[in-house]
Wavefront OBJ file of the C-alpha trace (Angstrom):
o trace
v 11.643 -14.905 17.122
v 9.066 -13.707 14.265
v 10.045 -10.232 13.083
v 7.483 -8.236 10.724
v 9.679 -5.959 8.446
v 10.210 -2.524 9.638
v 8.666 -0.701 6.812
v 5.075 -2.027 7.037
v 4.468 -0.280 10.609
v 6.759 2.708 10.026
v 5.690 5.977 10.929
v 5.534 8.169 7.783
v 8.382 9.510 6.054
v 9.110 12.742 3.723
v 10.235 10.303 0.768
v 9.426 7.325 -0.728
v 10.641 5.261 -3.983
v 8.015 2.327 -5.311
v 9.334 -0.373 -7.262
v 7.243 -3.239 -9.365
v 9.160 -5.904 -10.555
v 8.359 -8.582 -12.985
v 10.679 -11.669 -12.808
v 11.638 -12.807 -16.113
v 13.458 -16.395 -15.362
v 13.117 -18.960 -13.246
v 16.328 -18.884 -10.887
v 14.173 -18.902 -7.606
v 16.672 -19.675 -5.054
v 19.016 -17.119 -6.451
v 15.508 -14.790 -6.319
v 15.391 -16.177 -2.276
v 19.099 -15.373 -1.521
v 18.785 -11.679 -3.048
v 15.656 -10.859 -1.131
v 17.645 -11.561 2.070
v 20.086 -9.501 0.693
v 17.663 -6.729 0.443
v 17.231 -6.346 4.015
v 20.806 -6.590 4.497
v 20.867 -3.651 2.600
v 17.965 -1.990 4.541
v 19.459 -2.772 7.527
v 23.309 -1.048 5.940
v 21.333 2.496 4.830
v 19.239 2.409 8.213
v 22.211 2.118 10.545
v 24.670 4.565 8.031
v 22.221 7.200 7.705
v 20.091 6.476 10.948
v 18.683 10.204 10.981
v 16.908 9.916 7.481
v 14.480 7.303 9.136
v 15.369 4.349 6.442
v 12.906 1.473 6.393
v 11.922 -1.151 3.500
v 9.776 -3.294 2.827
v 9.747 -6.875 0.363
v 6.403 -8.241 -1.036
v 6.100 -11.343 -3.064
v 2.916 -11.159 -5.681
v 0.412 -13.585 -4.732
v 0.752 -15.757 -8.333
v 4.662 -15.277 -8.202
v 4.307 -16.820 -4.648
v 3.738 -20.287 -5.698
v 7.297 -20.445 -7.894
v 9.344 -18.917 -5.475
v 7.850 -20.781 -1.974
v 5.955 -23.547 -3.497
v 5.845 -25.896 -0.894
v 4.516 -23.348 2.266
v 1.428 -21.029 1.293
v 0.162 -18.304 3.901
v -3.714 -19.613 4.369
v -5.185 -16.237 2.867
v -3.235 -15.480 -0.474
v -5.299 -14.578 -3.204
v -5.030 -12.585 -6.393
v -5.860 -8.760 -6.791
v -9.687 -8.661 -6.742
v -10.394 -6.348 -9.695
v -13.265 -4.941 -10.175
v -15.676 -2.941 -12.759
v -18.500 -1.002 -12.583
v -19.978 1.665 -15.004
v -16.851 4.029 -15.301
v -15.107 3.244 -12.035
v -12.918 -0.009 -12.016
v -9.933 -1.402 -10.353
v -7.392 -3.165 -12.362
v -5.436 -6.006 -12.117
v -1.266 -4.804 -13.534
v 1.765 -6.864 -14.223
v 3.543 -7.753 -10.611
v 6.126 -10.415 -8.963
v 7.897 -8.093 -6.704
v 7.008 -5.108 -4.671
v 9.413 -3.353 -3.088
v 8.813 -0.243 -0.741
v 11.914 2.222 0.120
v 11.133 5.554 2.695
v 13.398 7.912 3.797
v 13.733 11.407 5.248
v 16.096 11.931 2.199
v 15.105 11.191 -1.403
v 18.684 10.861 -1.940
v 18.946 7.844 0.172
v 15.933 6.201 -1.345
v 17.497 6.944 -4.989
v 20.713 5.042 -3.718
v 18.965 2.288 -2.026
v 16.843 1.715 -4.686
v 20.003 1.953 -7.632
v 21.499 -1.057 -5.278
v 18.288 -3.035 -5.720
v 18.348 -2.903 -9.193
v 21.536 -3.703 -9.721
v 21.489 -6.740 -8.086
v 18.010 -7.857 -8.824
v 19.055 -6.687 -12.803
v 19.539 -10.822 -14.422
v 16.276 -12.145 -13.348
v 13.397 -8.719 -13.570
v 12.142 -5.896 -15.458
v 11.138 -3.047 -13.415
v 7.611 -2.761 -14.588
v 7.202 0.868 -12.834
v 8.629 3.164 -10.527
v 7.702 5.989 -8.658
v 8.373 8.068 -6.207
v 6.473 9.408 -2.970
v 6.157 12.888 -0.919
v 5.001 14.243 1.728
v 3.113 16.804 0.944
v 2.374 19.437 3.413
v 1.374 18.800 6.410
v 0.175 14.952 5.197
v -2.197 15.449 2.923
v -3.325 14.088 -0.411
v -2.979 16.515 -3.235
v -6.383 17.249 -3.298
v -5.630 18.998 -0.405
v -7.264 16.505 2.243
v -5.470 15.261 5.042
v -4.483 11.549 4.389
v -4.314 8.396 6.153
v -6.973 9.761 8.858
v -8.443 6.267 10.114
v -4.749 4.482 10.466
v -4.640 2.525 13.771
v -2.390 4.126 16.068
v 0.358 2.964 18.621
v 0.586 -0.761 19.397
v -3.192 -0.851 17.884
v -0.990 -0.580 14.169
v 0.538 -4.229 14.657
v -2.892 -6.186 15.474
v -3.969 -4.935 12.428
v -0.861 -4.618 10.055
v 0.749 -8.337 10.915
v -0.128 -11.622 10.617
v -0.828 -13.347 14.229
v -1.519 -16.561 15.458
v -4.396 -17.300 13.523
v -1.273 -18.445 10.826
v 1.431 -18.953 12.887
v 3.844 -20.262 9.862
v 3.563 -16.609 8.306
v 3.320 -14.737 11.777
v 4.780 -10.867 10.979
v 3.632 -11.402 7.409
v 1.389 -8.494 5.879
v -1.163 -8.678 3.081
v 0.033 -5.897 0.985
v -2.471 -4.345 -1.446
v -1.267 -1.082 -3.869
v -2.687 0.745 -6.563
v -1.695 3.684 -8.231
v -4.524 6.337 -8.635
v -4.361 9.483 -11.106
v -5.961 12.211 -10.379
v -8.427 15.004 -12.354
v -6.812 17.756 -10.554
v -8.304 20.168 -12.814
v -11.873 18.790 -12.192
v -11.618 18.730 -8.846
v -10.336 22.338 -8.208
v -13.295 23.547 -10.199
v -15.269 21.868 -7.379
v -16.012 23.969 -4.401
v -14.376 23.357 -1.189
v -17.663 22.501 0.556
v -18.820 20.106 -2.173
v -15.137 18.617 -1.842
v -15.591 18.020 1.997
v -18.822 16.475 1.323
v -17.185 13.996 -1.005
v -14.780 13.876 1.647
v -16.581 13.591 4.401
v -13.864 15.944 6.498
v -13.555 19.341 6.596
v -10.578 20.776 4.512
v -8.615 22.914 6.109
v -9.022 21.692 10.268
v -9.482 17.953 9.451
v -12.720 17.513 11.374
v -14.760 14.402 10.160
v -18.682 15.036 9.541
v -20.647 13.515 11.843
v -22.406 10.328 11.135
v -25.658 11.911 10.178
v -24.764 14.835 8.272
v -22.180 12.556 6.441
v -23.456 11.708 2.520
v -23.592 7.934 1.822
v -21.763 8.766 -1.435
v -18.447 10.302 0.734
v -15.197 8.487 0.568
v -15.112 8.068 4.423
v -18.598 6.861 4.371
v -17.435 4.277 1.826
v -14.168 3.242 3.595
v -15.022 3.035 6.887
v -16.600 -0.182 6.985
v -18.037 -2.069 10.149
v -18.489 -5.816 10.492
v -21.456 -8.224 11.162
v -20.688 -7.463 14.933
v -19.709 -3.244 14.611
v -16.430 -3.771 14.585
v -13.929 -1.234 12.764
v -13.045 -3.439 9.222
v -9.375 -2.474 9.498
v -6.212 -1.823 7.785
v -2.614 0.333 8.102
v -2.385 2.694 4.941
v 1.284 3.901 4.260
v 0.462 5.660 1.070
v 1.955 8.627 -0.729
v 1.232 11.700 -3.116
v 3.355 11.462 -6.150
v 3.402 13.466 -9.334
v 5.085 16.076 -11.785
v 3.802 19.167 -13.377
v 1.958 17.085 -15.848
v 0.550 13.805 -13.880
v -0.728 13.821 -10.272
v -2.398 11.550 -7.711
v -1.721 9.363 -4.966
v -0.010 5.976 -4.325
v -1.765 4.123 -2.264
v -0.597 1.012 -0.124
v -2.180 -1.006 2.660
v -1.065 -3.530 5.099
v -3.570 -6.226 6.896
v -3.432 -9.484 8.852
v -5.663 -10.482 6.288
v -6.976 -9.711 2.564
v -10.268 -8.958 3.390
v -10.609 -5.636 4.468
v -8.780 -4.021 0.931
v -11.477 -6.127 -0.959
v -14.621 -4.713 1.408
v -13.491 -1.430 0.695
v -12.795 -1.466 -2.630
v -15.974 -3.189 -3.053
v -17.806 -0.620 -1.485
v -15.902 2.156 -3.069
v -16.581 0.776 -6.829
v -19.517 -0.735 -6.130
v -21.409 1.051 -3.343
v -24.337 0.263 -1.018
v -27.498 -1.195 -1.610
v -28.795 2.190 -3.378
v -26.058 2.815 -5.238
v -24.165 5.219 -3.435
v -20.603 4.506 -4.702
v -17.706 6.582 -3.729
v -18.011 10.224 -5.300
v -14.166 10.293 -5.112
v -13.702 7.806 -8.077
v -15.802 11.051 -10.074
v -12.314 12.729 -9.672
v -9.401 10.129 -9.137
v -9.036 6.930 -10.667
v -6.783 3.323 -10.609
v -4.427 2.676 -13.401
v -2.593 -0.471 -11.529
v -3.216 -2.877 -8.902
v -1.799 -5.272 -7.404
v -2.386 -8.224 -4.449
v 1.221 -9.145 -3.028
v 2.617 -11.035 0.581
v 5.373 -9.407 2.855
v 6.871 -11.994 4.808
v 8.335 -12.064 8.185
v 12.261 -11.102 7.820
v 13.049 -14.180 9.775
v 10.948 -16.155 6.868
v 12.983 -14.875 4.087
v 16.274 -15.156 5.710
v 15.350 -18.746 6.217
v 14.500 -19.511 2.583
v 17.433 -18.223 1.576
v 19.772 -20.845 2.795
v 17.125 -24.105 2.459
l 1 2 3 4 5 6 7 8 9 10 11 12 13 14 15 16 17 18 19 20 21 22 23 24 25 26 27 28 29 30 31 32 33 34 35 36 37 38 39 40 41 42 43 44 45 46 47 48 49 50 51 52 53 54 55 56 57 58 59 60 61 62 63 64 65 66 67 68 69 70 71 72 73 74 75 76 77 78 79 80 81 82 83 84 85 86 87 88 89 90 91 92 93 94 95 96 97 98 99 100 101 102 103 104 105 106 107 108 109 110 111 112 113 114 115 116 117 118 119 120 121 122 123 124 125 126 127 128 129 130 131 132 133 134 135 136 137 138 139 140 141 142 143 144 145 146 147 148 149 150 151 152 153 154 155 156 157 158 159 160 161 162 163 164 165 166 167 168 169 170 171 172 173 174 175 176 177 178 179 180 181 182 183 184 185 186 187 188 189 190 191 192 193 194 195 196 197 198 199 200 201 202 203 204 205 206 207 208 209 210 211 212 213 214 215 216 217 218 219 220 221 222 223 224 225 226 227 228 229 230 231 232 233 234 235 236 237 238 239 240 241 242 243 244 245 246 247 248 249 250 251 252 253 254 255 256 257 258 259 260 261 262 263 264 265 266 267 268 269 270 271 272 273 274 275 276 277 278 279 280 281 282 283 284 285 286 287 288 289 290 291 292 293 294 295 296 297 298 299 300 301 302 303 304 305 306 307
């Protein structure tokens, strides 16, 4: 039976590490057998340390795809849709491998994630780490409450996974991540009600504006998107604050049966509605990477392993 990996529906976690990999030969089946490895390992830190909450997950970039499974393509890969407009843009950074680690203990991601390395070391560079927190009580570091609109309950799979509709990649994700960088200083110069109506929520409770008091320009306004027929455009979001003394902002990562949903939204955040009105949030945060990768079923990479 089709099993999604465990990470991409995981409930959240007070730790996470983020690894981009860029593959530098072209040894794909040993790249295939060491993938299945990586769950194995997973699986290991998950049963050994089964109160920190371990779960993973293994992307493939969307151009990497087509070395490493050539001959079997999920029907809606495509490339990172980056985007520019004025000062806001989203771009496209170096990517063959994403993987995700989360833990209740940083300590186990650090020793997961030294594994990975080591036996991924003879055919990648790691391109970029970094590490996730909870912060609070969930929220961004601008002090907002994140990951709001997630689906809940069962509701999280019909969105998250791949279904019928491509039954060769059923329990596949289309991953989307990007690294954003915050102005902290600008934005704490802001006042709290001008940051909730960039928002759209209230700061401190969490209570979403309603529709009509809510500014066209505010981030939920601009990611809250409805189709031709008023359905909820939507998507799982398992991102994560990270930062240092120095650097702050928030790593963001979404998981959808399909690409099209990240590339509305981002649309609509960079680009805005017919009057303009572009996502005020991008005034005080913006994308340094980006990248378009496929997360496989488990059962799919354990399978290409050995063919």
């Amino acid at each position: 039976m089709t099993q999604a990996q465990k990470g991409i529906c995981a409930e959240p976690n007070l730790h996470a590490l983020f690894l981009t990999l860029t593959v530098v030969d072209d040894d794909v089946q040993a790249i295939r057998a060491k993938l299945a490895r990586i769950l194995d390992l997973f699986s290991h830190f998950d049963e050994e340390y089964y109160e920190a909450m371990v779960s993973g997950v293994i992307a493939i970039g969307t151009d990497y795809w087509y070395e490493l499974y050539p001959d079997i393509i999920p029907k809606e890969l495509a490339p990172f849709p980056a985007m520019d407009c004025d000062d806001r843009n989203a771009p496209h950074s170096p990517g063959d491998l994403f993987i995700q680690i989360k833990a209740d203990r940083m300590d186990i991601c650090h020793a997961i994630g030294t594994e990975i390395i080591e036996l991924l070391k003879p055919h990648v560079d790691l391109f970029e780490e970094i590490k996730g927190f909870r912060y609070l009580d969930g929220r961004d570091l601008t002090g907002f409450v994140e990951g709001t609109e997630n689906p809940r309950g069962m509701h999280k799979f019909e969105v998250a996974i791949v279904g019928d509709q491509d039954p060769d990649f059923a329990g596949g994700s289309y991953i989307h991540v990007q690294r954003y960088r915050h102005n902290m200083t600008k934005w704490q110069l802001l006042p709290v009600s001008n940051q909730e109506d960039v928002i759209g929520r209230t700061k401190t409770d969490n209570v979403e504006y309603a529709s009509d008091k809510k500014a066209a320009f505010s981030h939920t306004k601009r990611t809250a998107l409805k189709d031709e027929k008023g359905n909820s455009i939507e998507m799982l979001r398992q991102s994560m604050p990270y930062g240092d003394m120095s650097v702050q902002g928030l790593y963001f990562v979404s998981c959808a049966n399909s690409p099209e949903p990240f590339t509305k939204m981002l649309k609509s955040m960079i680009f805005g509605d017919e009057e303009g009105n572009y996502d005020k949030l991008l005034d005080f945060t913006s994308a340094e990477t980006g990248g378009a990768y496929f997360a496989p079923s488990t059962s799919f990479i354990k399978q290409q392993a050995t063919d």
